[in-house]
Structure formats: C-alpha cells, structure tokens
C-alpha positions as CSV (number, residue, x, y, z in Angstrom):
1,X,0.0,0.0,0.0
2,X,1.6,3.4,-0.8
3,X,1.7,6.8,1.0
4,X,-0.9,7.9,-1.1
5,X,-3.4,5.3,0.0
6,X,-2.5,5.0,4.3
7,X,-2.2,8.8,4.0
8,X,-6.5,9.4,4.3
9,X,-6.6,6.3,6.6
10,X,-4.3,8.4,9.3
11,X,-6.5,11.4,9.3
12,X,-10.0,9.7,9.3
13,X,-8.7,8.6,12.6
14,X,-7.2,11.6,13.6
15,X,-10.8,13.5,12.8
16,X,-12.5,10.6,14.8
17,X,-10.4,10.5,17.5
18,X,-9.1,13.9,18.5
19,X,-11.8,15.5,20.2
20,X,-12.3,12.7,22.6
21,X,-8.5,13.6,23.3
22,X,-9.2,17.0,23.7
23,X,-12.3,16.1,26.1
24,X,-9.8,14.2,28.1
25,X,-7.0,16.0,28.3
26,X,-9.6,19.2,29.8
27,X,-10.6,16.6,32.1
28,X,-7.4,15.4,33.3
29,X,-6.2,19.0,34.4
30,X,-9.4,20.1,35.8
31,X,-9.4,17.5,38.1
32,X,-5.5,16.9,37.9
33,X,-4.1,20.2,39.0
34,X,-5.3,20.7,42.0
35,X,-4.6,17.4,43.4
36,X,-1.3,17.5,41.5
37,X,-0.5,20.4,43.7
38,X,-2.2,19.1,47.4
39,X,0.8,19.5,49.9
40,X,0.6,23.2,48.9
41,X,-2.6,23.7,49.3
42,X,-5.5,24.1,52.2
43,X,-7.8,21.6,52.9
44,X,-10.7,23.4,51.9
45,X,-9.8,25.2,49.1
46,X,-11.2,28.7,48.2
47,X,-13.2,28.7,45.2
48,X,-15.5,31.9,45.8
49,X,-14.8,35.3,45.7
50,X,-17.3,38.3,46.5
51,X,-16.2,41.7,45.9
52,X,-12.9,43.3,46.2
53,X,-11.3,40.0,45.7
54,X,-12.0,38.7,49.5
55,X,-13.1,34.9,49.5
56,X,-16.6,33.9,50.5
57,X,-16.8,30.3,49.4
58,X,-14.3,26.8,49.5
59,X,-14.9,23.3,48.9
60,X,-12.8,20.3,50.2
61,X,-10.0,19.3,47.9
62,X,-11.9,16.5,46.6
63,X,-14.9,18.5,45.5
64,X,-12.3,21.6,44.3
65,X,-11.4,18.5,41.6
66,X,-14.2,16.6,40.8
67,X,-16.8,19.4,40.4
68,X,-15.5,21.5,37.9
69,X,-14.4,18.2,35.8
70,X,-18.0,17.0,36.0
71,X,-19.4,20.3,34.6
72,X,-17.4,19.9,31.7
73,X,-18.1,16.2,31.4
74,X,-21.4,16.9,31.5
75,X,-21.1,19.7,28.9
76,X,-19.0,17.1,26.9
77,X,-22.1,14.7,26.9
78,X,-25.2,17.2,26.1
79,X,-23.2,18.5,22.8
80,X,-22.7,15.1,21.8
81,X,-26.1,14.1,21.9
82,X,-27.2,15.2,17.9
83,X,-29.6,14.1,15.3
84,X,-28.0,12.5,13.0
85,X,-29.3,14.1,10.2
86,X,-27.5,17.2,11.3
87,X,-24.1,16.2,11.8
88,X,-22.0,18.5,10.2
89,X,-23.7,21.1,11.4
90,X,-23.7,19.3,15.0
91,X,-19.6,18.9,15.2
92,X,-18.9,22.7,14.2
93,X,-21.6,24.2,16.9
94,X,-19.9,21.3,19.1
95,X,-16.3,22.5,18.7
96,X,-17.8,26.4,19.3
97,X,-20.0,25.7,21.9
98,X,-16.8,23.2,23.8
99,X,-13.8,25.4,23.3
100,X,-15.1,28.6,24.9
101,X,-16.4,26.9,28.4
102,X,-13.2,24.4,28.2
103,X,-11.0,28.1,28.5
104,X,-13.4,29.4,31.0
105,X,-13.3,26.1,33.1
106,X,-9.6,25.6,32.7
107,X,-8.8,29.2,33.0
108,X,-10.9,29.4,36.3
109,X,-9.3,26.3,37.7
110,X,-5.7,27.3,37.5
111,X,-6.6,30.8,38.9
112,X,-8.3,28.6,41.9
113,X,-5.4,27.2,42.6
114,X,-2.3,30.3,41.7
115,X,-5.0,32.1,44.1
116,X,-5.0,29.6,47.2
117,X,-1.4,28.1,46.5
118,X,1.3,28.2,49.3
119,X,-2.0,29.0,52.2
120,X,-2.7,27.5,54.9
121,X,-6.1,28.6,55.7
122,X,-8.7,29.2,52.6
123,X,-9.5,32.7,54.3
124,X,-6.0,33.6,53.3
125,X,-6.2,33.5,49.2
126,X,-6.8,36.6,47.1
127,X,-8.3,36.5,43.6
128,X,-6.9,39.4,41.4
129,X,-9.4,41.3,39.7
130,X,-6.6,40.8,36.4
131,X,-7.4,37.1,36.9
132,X,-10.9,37.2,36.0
133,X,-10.5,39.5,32.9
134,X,-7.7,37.3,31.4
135,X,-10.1,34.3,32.1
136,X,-12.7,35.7,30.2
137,X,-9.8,36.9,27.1
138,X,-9.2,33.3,26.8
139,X,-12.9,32.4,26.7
140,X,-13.2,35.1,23.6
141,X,-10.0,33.7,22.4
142,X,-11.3,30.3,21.9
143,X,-14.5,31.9,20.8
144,X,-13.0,33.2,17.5
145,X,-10.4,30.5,17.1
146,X,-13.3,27.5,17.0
147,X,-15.5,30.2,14.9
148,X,-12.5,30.7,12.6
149,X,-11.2,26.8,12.6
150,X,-14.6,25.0,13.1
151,X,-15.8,22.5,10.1
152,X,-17.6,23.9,7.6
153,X,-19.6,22.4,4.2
154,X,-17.8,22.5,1.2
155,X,-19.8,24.8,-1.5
156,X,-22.5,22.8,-2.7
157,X,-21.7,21.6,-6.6
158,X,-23.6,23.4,-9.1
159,X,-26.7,21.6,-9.9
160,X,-28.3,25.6,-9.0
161,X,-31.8,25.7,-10.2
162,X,-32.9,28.3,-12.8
163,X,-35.8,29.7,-14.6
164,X,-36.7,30.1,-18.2
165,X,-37.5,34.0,-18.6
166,X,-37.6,35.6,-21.9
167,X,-35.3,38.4,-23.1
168,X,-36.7,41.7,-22.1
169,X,-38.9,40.3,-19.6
170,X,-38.3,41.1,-15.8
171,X,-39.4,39.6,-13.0
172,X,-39.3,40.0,-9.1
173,X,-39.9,37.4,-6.4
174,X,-40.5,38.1,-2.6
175,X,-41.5,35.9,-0.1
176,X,-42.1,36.9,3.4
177,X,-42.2,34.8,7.1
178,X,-43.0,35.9,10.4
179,X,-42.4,33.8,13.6
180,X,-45.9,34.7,16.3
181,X,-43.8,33.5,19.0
182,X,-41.2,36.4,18.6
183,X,-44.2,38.5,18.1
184,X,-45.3,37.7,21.2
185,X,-42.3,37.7,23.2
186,X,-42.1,41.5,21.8
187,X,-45.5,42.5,23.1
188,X,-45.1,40.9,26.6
189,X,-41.8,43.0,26.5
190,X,-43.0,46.0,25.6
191,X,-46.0,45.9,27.7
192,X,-43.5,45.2,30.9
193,X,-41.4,48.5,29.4
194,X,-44.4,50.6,29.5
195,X,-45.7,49.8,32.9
196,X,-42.3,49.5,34.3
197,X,-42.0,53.3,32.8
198,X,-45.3,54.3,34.2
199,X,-44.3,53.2,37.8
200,X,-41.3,55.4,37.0
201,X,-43.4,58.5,36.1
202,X,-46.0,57.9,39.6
203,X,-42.9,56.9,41.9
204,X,-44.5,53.6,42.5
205,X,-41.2,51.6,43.5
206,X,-37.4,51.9,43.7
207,X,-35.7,53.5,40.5
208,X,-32.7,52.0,40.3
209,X,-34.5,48.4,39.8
210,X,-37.5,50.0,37.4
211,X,-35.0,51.5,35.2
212,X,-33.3,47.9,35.1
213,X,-36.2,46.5,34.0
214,X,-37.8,49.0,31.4
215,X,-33.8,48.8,29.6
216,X,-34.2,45.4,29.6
217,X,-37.5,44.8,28.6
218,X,-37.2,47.6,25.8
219,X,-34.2,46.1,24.1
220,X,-36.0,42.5,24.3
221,X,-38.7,44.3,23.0
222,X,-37.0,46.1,20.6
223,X,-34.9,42.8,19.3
224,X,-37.8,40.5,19.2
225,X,-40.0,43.2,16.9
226,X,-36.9,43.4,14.8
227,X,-36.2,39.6,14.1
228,X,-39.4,38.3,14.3
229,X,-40.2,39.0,10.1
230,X,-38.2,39.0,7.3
231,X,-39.0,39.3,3.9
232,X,-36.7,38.2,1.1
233,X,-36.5,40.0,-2.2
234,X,-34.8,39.1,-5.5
235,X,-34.9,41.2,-8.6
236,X,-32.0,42.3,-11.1
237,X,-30.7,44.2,-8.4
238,X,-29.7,41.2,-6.6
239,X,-31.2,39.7,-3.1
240,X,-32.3,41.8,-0.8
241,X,-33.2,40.7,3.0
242,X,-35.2,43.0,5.2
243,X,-36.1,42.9,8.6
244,X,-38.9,43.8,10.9
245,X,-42.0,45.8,10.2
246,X,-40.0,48.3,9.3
247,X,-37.6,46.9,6.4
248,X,-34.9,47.8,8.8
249,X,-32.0,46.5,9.3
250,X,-31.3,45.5,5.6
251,X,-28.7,43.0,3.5
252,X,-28.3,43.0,0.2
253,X,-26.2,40.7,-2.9
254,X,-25.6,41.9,-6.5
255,X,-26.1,39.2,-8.6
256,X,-22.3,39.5,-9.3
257,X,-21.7,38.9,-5.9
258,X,-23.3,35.4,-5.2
259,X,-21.3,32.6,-6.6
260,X,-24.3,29.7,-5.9
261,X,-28.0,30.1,-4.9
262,X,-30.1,27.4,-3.9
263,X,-33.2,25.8,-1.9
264,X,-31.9,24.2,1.6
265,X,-34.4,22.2,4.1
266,X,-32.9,23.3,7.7
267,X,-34.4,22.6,11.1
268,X,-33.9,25.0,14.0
269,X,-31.5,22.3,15.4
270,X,-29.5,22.5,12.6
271,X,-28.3,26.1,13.4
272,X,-28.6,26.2,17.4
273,X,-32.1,27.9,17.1
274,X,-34.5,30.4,16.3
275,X,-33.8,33.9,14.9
276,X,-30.9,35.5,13.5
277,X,-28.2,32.2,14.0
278,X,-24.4,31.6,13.3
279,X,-23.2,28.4,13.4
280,X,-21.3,25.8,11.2
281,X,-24.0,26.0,8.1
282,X,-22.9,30.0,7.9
283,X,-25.3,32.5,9.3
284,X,-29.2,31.9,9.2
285,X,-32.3,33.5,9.7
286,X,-34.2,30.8,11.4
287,X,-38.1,32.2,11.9
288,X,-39.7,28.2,10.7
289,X,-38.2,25.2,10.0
290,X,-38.1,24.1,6.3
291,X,-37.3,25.6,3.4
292,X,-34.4,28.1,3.0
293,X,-32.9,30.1,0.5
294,X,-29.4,29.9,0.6
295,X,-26.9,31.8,-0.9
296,X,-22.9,31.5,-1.2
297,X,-21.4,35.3,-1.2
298,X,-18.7,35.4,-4.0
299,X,-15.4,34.8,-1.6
300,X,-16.7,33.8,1.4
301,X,-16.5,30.1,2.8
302,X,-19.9,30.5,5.0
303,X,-23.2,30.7,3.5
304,X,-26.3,32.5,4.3
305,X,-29.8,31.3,4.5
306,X,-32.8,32.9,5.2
307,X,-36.2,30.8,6.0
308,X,-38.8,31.9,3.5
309,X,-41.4,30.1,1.6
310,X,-41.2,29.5,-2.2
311,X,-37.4,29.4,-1.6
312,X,-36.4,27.1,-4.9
313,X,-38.2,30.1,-7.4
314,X,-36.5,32.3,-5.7
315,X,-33.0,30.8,-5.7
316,X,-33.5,29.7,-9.5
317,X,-34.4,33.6,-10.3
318,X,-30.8,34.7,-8.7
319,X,-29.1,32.0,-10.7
320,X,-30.8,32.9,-13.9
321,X,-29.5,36.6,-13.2
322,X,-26.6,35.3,-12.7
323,X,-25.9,33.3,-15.7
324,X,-26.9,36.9,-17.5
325,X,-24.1,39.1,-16.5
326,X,-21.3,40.0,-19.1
327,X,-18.5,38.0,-19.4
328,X,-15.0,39.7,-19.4
C-alpha cells in the first residue's frame, strides 16, 4: 500500500479520535491540578470570591477536583447528543460551543489554585481582579479560534436551479415569514417597558430596579420586533433581505456577488435555534423550520440562509440573473 493510499486512513482517525483527546486531556487538568498540587494547598480550598477580591466560598479538595471536571463532562455529553441528520452542522456548533467553556473552566481552575497556593487557611487567598479579565480573554479567544477553525460544508456543486425568462422580460420574487412567538415575546416585553416606565413616572417603586427592568424589557422588546419577520426579495438588483416591520436592518447581494443560490431544508436544530443564528451552516435566519434560500457570497467560505417560503423560485431567479451578466 503506498503513501498515497494510508495517508487518508491516518487522518480519518485523527478527525474521529481527537476530540475525545481534547475532552480528556480538559478533564485530566481540571481535576489533575489541584490534586497535583495538594501539599501546597489548604484543605478546603477557596473557590468563591465576593467583591474586592476577598473569599466567601471553599470546597474540600476532593470536591475543588471533581466538580468543575464534572461540569465539563457533562457539557462534553449534552453536545454530543445530535440528530444525525445534522451532523456537520452538530460537530462545528460542538467544537464552538466546547472550546469557549473548556477556557473558562480551565482558566478558572488554575486561577483557583495560583490564588489559594502556598495558604494555609482558605480565608488567606486573594483573587486578582486581572485574573478574571484574562479568564474571560481566553474564553473570547477560543470563541473566534473555533468560529475561525470549526468545520464547515464544502460549496454545494452546481446543480443551481434556474428559470426560463424571456429576453426583455423582468421579474421580481418576494417571499415573506413571520415567527408569532417572537411577536409575542415583543409584546409581553413591551407591555413590561411601558408599565415599568409608568411606575417610574408615579414613583410607584425603587428607581434603580425599574430602570433595570424598562432597559431590559425595551431592548428585548425592541430585538424581538426586529427579528421576528423578514421578507426576502430578488430582482435584477440582486437579493435583498429585510427585517422587521419596518424593512430595517437590511442585507443586500448583487447578482455578481453570489457565486451559488439554492433551496436548503434546515431545522432549528441544525443552526442552534430560532432567529438571526451563526453556526457551522454560515449565518441563518431561522423564523420556521423548512425551506431556506441559501446563498454563497462570492469569496466567502460560510453561507447565508434565510427561511422563507417558495425558496427554490427564488434561488432559481438569482441563478438565472446570474448566468446573464457579461462576461469579461
């Protein structure tokens, strides 16, 4: 057998096998470290700290190891539990959803032990204020590194739908969805904004914890209103995506700069929910599962997909466009 042929063989196995290695190897210093490091450390170690960096909280050793190793074994166990019918998607939102808390759990473990090594008494250990902010740079470090490195589909071979339209003839397609639940979620939010801001107006409670709520409840408000309709839109000018009642915010394509349009069935689980989602399928606008038009922007590796009904016609009218544009 030649190079050529073991060669695929040794990374199938590698792509199998590395991230239970990773899963592992998280585990063993999570719960290795501190006991790695026992004779120079209290019994009960500190592994709370209120304000200013003073300790409220320890656990015994044992505990300080095992606890923060189950967390992440459980986290290990609920991402692995996919459909399979949504498997690539399912290993990308896997690896971004597992590097981020594997930095924050690591991260917080070796700042649990720097903090209480070399004390005698848990009372004793300081957390730096530094500490936590590094802890949570590493977090948004693995963030973008398993957003940047995480699987993605290949571009989907050109079998692109198209439509038969005459010369001189134009057409425009839109197709609209709108998700009640969001809807609904918006009114409730708005309706706690407004009497939260009435209270405000008669004095009826504290301020501080009104205006807390009315912020809140506004921007979910606000959010939900905005992302819970979007209406899709594809003439010669390209695609364009709107948002909201409004038509605000918006996204548009020139048909010059889509390299593939198609019609994609996606499920909410596919793309790690409902509403405006990024995960390993590119970035989607999930307001119903089913069809979706997706498009691949000319030099990008990540799709985008909006959920819309009538989403082949559509896709087929962008690739006839497409197909029209001079040739250099």
């Amino acid at each position: 057998m030649t190079d050529g042929e073991t060669r695929p063989v040794t990374r199938g196995r590698i792509a199998r096998w590395w991230p239970a290695g990773a899963a592992a190897g998280v585990t063993a210093v999570l719960a290795g470290l501190p006991w790695a490091l026992r004779d120079r450390l209290p019994d009960r170690p500190a592994t709370h700290w209120s304000g200013g960096g003073t300790p409220d909280g320890s656990l015994p050793l044992w505990a300080a190891c095992l606890l923060p190793a189950g967390v992440w074994l459980l986290t290990v166990l609920a991402t692995s539990v996919r459909p399979r019918r949504s498997a690539p998607a399912a290993r990308s939102w896997r690896v971004m959803t597992l590097a981020p808390t594997g930095a924050v759990l690591v991260g917080a473990q070796v700042s649990v032990v720097r903090a209480n090594l070399d004390h005698t008494d848990w009372h004793q250990a300081r957390q730096p204020v530094l500490g936590v902010v590094l802890i949570g740079a590493l977090a948004a470090i693995a963030a973008v590194a398993a957003w940047r490195f995480a699987p993605r589909p290949a571009a989907v071979p050109a079998a692109a739908p198209t439509l038969e339209v005459p010369e001189g003839e134009r057409l425009v397609w839109f197709s609209r969805t709108a998700n009640p639940w969001l809807l609904l979620l918006a009114a409730v939010a708005g309706l706690v904004a407004v009497v939260a801001l009435v209270a405000l107006a008669m004095g009826l409670a504290d301020p501080a914890g009104l205006w807390t709520a009315c912020a809140a409840s506004a921007v979910v408000a606000l959010s939900g209103a905005t992302f819970s309709s979007v209406q899709a839109k594809v003439s010669e000018a390209g695609l364009e995506v709107s948002f909201g009642p409004l038509g605000w915010p918006v996204r548009r394509w020139s048909p010059d700069a889509i390299e593939t349009a198609r019609a994609e069935r996606r499920l909410p689980s596919q793309v790690g929910g409902w509403g405006y989602r990024i995960s390993g399928l590119g970035t989607t606008v999930m307001l119903r599962a089913g069809d979706c038009l997706v498009i691949r922007p000319r030099g990008r590796r990540a799709d985008f997909a909006v959920s819309v009904d009538d989403a082949e016609r559509g896709a087929a009218l962008l690739n006839t466009l497409r197909t029209r544009l001079p040739t250099d």
